[in-house]
C-alpha positions in Angstrom: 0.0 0.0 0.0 1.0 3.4 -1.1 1.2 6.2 1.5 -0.6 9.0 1.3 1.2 12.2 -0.1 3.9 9.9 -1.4 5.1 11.6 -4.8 5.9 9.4 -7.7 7.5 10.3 -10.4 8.2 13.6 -9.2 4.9 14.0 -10.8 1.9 12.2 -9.3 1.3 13.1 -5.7 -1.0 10.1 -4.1 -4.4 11.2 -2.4 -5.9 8.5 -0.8 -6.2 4.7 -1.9 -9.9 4.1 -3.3 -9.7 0.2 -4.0 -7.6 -2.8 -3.9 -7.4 -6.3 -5.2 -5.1 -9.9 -5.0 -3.0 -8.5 -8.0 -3.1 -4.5 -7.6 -4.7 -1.5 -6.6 -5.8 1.8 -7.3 -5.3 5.2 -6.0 -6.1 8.6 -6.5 -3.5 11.2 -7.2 -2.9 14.8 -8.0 -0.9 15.9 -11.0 1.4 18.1 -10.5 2.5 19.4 -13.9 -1.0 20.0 -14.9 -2.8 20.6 -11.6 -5.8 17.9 -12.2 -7.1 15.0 -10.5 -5.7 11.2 -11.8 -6.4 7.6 -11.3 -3.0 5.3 -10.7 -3.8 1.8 -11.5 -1.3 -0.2 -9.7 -0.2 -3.4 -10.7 1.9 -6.2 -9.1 4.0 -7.9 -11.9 7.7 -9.2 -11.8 7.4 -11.7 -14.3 9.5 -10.2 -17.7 6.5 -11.2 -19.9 3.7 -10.0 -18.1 5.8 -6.3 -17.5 5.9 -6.1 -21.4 2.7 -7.6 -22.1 1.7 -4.8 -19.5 3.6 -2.2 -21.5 2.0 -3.2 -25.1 -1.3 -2.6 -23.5 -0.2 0.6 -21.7 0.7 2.1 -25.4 -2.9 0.2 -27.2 -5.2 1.6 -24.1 -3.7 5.1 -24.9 -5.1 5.1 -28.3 -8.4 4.4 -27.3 -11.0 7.7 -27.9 -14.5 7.1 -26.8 -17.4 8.8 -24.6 -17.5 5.5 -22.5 -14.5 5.1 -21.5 -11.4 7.0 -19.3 -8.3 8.0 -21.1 -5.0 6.7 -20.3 -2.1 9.2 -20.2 0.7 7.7 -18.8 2.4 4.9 -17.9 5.9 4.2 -15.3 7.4 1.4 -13.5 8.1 2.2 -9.8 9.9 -0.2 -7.3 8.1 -3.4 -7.6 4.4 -1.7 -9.5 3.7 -1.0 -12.6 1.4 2.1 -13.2 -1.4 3.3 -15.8 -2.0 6.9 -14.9 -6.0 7.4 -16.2 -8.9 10.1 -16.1 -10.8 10.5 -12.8 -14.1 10.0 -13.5 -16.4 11.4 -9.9 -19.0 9.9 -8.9 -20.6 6.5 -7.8 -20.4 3.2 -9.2 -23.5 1.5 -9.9 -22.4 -1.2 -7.4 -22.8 1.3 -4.7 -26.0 2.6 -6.0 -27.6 -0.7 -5.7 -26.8 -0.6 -2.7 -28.3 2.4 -1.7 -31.8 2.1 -3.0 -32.1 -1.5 -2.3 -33.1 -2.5 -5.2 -33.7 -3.0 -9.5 -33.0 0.5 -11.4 -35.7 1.5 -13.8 -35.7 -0.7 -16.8 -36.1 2.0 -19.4 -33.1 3.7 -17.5 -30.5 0.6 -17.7 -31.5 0.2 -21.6 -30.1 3.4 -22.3 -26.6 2.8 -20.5 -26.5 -0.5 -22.2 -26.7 1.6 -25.5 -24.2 3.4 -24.4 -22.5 0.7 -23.2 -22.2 -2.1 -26.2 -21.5 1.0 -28.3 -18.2 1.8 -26.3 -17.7 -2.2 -26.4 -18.1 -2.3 -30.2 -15.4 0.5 -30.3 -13.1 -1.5 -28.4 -13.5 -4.7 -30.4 -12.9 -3.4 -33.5 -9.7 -2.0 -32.6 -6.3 -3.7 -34.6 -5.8 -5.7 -32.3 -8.8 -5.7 -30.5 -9.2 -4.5 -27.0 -11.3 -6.9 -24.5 -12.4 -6.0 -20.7 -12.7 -8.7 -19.4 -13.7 -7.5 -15.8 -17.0 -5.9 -16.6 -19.6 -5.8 -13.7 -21.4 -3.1 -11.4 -18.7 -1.8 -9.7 -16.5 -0.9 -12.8 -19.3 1.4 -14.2 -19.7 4.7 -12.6 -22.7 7.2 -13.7 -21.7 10.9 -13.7 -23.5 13.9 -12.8 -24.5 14.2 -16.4 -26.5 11.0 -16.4 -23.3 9.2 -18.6 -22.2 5.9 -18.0 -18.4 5.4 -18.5 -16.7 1.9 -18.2 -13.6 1.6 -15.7 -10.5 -0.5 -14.6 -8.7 -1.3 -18.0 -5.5 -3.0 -15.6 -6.7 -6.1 -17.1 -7.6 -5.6 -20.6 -5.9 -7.3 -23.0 -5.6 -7.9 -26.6 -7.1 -11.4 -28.7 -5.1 -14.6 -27.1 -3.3 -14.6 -30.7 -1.1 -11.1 -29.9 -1.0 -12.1 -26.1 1.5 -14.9 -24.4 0.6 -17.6 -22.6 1.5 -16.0 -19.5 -0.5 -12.6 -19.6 -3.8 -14.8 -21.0 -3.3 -16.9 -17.8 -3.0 -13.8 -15.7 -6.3 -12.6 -16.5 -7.7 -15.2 -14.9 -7.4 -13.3 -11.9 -9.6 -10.5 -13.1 -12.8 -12.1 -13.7 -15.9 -11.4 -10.8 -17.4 -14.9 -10.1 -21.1 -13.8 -10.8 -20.1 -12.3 -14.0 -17.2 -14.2 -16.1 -18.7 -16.7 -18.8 -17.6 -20.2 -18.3 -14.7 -20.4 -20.7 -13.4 -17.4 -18.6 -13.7 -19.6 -15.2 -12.5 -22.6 -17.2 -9.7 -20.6 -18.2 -9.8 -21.8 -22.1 -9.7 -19.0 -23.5 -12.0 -15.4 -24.2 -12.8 -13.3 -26.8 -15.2 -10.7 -27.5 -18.1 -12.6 -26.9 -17.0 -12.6 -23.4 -17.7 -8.8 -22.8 -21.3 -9.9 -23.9 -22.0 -12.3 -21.3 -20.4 -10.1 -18.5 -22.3 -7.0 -19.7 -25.5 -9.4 -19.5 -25.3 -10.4 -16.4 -24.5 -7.1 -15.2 -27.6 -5.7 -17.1 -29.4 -8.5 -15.9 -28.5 -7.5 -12.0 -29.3 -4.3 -12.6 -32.8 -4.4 -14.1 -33.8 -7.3 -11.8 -31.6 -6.8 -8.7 -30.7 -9.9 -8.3 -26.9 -11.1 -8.5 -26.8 -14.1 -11.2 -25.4 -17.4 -10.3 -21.9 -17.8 -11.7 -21.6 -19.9 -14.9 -19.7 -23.2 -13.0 -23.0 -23.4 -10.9 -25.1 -23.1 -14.0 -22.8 -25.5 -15.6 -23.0 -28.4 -12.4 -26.8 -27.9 -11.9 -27.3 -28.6 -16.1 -24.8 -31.9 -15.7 -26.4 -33.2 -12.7 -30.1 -33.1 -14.3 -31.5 -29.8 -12.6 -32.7 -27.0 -14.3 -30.9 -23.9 -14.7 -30.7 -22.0 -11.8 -30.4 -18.4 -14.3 -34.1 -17.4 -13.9 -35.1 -15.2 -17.2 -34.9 -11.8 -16.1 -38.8 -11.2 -16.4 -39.6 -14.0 -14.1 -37.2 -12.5 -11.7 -38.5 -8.8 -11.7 -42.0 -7.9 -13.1 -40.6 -4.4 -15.1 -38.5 -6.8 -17.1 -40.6 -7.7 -20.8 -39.8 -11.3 -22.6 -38.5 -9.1 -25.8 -36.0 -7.7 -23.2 -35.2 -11.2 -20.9 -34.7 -13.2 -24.1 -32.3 -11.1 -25.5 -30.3 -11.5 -21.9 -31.0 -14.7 -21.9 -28.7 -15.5 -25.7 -25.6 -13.4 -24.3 -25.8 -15.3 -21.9 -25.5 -18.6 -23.1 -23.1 -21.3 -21.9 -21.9 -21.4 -25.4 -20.2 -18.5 -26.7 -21.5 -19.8 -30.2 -25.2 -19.3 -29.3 -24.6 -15.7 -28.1 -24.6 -12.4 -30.2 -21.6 -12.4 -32.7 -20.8 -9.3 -31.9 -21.5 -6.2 -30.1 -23.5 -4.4 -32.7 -26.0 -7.5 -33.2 -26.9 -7.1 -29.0 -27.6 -3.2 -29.2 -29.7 -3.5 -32.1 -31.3 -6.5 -30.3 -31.7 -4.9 -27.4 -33.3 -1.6 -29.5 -35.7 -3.8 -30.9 -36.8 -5.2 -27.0 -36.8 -1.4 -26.5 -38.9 -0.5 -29.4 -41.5 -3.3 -28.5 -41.7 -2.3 -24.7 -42.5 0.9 -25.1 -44.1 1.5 -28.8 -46.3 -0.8 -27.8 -46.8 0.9 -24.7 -45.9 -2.8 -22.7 -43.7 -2.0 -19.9 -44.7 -4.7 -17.9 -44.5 -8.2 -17.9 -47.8 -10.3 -17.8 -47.1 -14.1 -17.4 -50.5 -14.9 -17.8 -50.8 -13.6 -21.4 -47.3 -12.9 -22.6 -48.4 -12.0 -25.9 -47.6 -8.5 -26.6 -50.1 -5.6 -27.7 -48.4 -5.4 -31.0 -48.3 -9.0 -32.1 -52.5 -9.3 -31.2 -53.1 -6.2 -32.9 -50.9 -6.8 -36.0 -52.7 -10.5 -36.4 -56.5 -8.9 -35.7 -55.4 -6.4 -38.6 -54.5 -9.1 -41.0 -57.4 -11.6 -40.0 -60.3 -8.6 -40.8 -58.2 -7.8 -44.0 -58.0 -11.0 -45.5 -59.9 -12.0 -48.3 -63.1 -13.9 -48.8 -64.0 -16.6 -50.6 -67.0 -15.5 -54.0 -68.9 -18.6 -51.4 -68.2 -16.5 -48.4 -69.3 -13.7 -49.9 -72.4 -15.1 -51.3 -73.4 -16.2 -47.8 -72.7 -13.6 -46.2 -74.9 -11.3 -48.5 -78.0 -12.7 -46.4 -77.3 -12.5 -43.3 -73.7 -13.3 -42.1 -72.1 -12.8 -38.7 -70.8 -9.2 -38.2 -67.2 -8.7 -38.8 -66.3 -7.7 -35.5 -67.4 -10.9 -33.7 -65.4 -13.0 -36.2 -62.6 -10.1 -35.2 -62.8 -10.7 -31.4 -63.3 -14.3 -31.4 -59.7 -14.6 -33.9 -58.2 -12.7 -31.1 -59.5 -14.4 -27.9 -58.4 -17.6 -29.6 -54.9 -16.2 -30.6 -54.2 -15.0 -27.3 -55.9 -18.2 -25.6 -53.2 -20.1 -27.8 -50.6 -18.4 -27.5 -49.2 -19.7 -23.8 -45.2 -19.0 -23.3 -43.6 -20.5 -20.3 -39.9 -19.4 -20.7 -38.1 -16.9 -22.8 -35.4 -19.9 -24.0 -34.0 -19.5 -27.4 -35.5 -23.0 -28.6 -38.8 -21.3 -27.3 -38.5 -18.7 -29.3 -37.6 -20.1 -32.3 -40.6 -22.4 -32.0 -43.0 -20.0 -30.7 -43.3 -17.7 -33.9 -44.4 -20.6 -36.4 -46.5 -22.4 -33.6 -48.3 -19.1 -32.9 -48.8 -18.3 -36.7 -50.2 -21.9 -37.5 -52.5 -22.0 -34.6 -53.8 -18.0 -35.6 -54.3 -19.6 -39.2 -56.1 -22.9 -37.7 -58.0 -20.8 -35.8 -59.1 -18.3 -38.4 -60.2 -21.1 -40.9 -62.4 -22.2 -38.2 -64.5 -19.7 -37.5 -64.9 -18.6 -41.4 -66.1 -22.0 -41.7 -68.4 -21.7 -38.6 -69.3 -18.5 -40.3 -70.5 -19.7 -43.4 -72.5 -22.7 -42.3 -74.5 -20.4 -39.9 -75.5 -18.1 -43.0 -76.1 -20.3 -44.9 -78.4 -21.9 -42.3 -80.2 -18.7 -41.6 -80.4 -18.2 -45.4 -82.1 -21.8 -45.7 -84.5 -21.0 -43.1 -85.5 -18.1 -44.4 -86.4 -18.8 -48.1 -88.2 -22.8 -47.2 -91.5 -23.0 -49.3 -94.4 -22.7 -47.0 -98.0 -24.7 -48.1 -100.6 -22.2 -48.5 -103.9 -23.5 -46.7 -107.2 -21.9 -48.1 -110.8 -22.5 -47.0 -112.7 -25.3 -48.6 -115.5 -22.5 -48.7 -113.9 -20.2 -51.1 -111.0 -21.1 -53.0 -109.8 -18.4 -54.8 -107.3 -18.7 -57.6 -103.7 -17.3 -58.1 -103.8 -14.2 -60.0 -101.0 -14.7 -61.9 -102.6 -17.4 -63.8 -106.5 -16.9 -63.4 -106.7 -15.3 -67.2 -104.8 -18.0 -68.8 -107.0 -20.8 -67.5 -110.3 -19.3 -68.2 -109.2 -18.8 -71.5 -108.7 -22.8 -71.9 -110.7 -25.2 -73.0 -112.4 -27.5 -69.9 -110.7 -30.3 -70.5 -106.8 -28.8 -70.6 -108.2 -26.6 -67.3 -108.7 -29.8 -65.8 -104.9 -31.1 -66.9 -103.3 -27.9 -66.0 -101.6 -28.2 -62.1 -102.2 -25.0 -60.6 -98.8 -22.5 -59.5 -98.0 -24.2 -56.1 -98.4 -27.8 -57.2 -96.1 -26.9 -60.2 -93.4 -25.6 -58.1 -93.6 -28.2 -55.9 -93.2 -30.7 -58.5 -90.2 -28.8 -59.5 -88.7 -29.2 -56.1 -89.0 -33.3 -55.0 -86.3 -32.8 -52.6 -88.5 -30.5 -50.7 -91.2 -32.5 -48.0 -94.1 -31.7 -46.1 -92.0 -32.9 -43.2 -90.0 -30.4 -41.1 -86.2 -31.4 -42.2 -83.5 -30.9 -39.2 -81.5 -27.7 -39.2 -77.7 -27.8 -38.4 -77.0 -26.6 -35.1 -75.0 -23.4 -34.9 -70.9 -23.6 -35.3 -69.6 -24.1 -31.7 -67.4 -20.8 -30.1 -63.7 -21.5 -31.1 -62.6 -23.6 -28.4 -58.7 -23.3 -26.8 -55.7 -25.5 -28.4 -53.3 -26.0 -26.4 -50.0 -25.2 -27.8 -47.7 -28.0 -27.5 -44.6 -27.6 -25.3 -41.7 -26.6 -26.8 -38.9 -28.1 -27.4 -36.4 -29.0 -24.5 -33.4 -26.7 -25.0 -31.3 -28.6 -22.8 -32.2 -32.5 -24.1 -29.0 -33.9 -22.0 -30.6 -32.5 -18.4 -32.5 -35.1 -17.1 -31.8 -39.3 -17.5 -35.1 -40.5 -19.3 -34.6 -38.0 -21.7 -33.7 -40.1 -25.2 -30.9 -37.8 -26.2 -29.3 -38.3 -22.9 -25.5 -39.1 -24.1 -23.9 -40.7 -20.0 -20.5 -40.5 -22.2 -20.6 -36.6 -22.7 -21.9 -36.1 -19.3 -19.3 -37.9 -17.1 -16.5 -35.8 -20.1 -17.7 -32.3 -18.9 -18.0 -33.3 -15.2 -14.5 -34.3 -15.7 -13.7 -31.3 -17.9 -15.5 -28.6 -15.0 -13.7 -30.7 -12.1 -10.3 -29.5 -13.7 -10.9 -26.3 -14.5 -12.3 -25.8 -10.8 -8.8 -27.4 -9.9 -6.7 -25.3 -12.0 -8.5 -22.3 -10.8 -7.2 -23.2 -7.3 -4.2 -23.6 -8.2 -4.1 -20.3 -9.9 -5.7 -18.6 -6.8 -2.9 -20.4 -4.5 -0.4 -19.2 -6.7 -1.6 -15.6 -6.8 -1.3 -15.4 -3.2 1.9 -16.9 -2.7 2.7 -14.5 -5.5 1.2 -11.6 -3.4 2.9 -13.0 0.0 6.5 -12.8 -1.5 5.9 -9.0 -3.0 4.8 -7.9 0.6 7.3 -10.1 2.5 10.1 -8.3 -0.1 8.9 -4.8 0.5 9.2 -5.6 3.9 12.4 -6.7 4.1 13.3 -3.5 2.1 11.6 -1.4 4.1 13.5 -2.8 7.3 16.9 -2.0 5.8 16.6 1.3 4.9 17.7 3.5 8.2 
């Protein structure tokens, strides 16, 4: 630990120490040249290739330019540390701020750092070579006066493994936050820039929900042991959360770095399309009972009372057909009846969409059909023949015809069948006897949407696809990486131990 008012470099006089971890810490300090407030990130490095792998990325984080992120104007090597002198950005980390109010930030509010946010991550991917955090999690953003979100503690940063040794890759193991770091972080096989995503998810994921994810190896044991996962999607975790919203959340964060979004880019506009559904659609909360949103049930009445009829349809309809808007709302009721979604997986997605449009098709056929055998029922009723009864008393002729037969001769008068008998001998399919109507079409009744599809088919033992081979290879796989990260944790410490037992030593033979 640096004293206070200790002066480095003949330059950087050291304030106070604001934070501290197993392989460094960081302090603030006045410059002296310039007058203005810095950040010292300290580092504790004595390897040779880590102290030049440090260096590269002093000289590649000094390039970087963004909104989002502190600028790096210095770097020196001082008795055993190695320094980054950066901006000072005031104000409180978001860590801090969930403290304080106890609880999830508005939603609407964490969508618009996240902007901000995969925008200054995008920047730093796309750098030659490029530039991944790493270490990304509530207490490294801090939100300033001015409502910005900026992204803190670079120390760790480091290029793709291709332009880094084997010895700085390892050393970023020591970086990652337990609750944060994907599982090939943990695992320590490797990152890349997908691994910013799934940090930044489950940061986003804390703070619109606040709740702290579980950590990918629990995640991992829970999936290979035949539980479910314990990652809750974020809208079943906090109400404000919509599906549009948890599902993108959900992808990023994704076991496999393969299933996540390629790049930074393809999650903000993801997310900006959660965002546009959420609150175009004015549906800032999440229902679980009918998860459907506004849109979708509006967008599928719209097509259903636009479609077309059928020239039959139309005919039967001219008489008396149903009215339009009780086809309308029936359509709907059914859709939304139908339309039941339990998670916000990506296999659910994928399967919801056509399931939802087949069943809205099913169900629209349906009640046109219902529609036209009830109008043509009424239609039927009203234009059966009726028998016309007269008095014995005083028949009286139709006048249609009583010229025409007075005009005959007797014996053709007697021949001729009079208007009614010759209709109904033009009709024999027509009886005296009352014929049974059709009963009216049923309501539409509810189809239960089949379950969808199991995204994780190796989870439980009676499951067909269960593969006991590739099971007992990833318990093995997880069982050494939790060993190796052990043994990377011992040998931090011991690592740490000797710098402070040296210092000491040093310190006791000065006079």
């Amino acid at each position: 630990m640096i004293a206070p008012n200790t002066l480095l470099q003949n330059r950087y006089l050291v304030t106070e120490q604001i934070g501290q971890g197993g392989m460094g810490a960081v302090y603030v300090a006045t410059d002296q040249r310039f007058g203005s407030t810095v950040a010292l990130k300290e580092t504790f490095f004595t390897d040779a290739a880590l102290r030049k792998a440090f260096e590269r990325e002093a000289r590649l984080l000094n390039r970087l330019r963004h909104p989002a992120l502190p600028r790096v104007s210095d770097h020196f090597v001082e008795d055993e540390g190695q320094f980054l002198v950066m901006e000072f950005i005031a104000g409180d980390d978001l860590w801090d701020l969930l403290k304080t109010q106890g609880g999830a930030f508005p939603l609407k509010e964490v969508l618009g750092w996240a902007d901000q946010l995969l925008d200054a991550l995008d920047y730093l991917h796309t750098q030659e070579p490029p530039v991944i955090h790493r270490d990304i999690k509530p207490q490294n953003l801090k939100l300033t006066s001015r409502g910005q979100i900026i992204l803190l503690d670079f120390g760790l940063a480091k290029g793709t493994p291709a332009q880094m040794s084997q010895v700085s890759a390892t050393a970023s193991v020591f970086g990652y936050s337990r609750n944060y770091a994907p599982l090939e972080q943990m695992q320590g096989t490797g990152t890349d820039t997908r691994s910013d995503l799934y940090s930044l998810a489950a940061t986003l994921y804390h703070l619109m929900t606040g709740i702290t994810p579980p950590d990918a190896l629990t995640r991992a044991a829970a999936v290979l042991n035949g539980q479910p996962d314990p990652l809750l999607p974020a809208n079943e975790a906090h109400t404000q959360v919509t599906p549009a919203v948890a599902q993108v959340l959900m992808r990023a964060m994704s076991q496999n770095s393969g299933h996540r979004p390629q790049t930074a880019e393809a999650m903000r506009e993801a997310l900006r399309e959660a965002a546009r559904q959420t609150y175009v659609t004015g549906s800032t909360t999440n229902v679980h009972s009918a998860p459907v949103t506004a849109a979708m049930s509006e967008q599928d009445t719209q097509l259903m009372e636009a479609a077309p009829i059928a020239p039959a349809v139309q005919e039967a309809t001219v008489a008396d057909a149903v009215p339009a808007t009780s086809i309308s709302e029936s359509v709907k009721e059914s859709a939304l009846a139908e339309s039941v979604v339990t998670s916000v997986s990506p296999a659910a997605k994928r399967s919801r969409s056509g399931r939802t449009l087949g069943i809205a098709a099913g169900a629209l056929m349906l009640v046109l059909v219902g529609a036209v055998i009830y109008a043509l029922t009424r239609r039927a009723a009203q234009t059966e023949p009726t028998e016309i009864t007269q008095p014995a008393g005083n028949p009286q002729p139709e006048q249609a015809n009583s010229n025409n037969q007075n005009a005959l001769p007797p014996e053709q008068k007697a021949n001729k069948p009079v208007a009614s008998e010759k209709k109904r001998a033009a009709e024999p399919a027509k009886t005296k006897e009352p014929q049974a109507l059709p009963s009216p079409p049923a309501p539409p009744t509810t189809v239960e949407a089949p379950p969808a599809p199991d995204p994780n088919p190796n989870r439980r033992r009676d499951n067909p696809y269960y593969d006991p081979a590739q099971v007992e290879e990833a318990k093995r796989e997880a069982a050494l990486a939790r060993q190796r990260a052990r043994e990377e944790r011992r040998l931090a410490m011991e690592e740490k131990r000797r710098i402070q037992e040296q210092r000491r030593r040093e310190r006791m033979r000065q006079p």
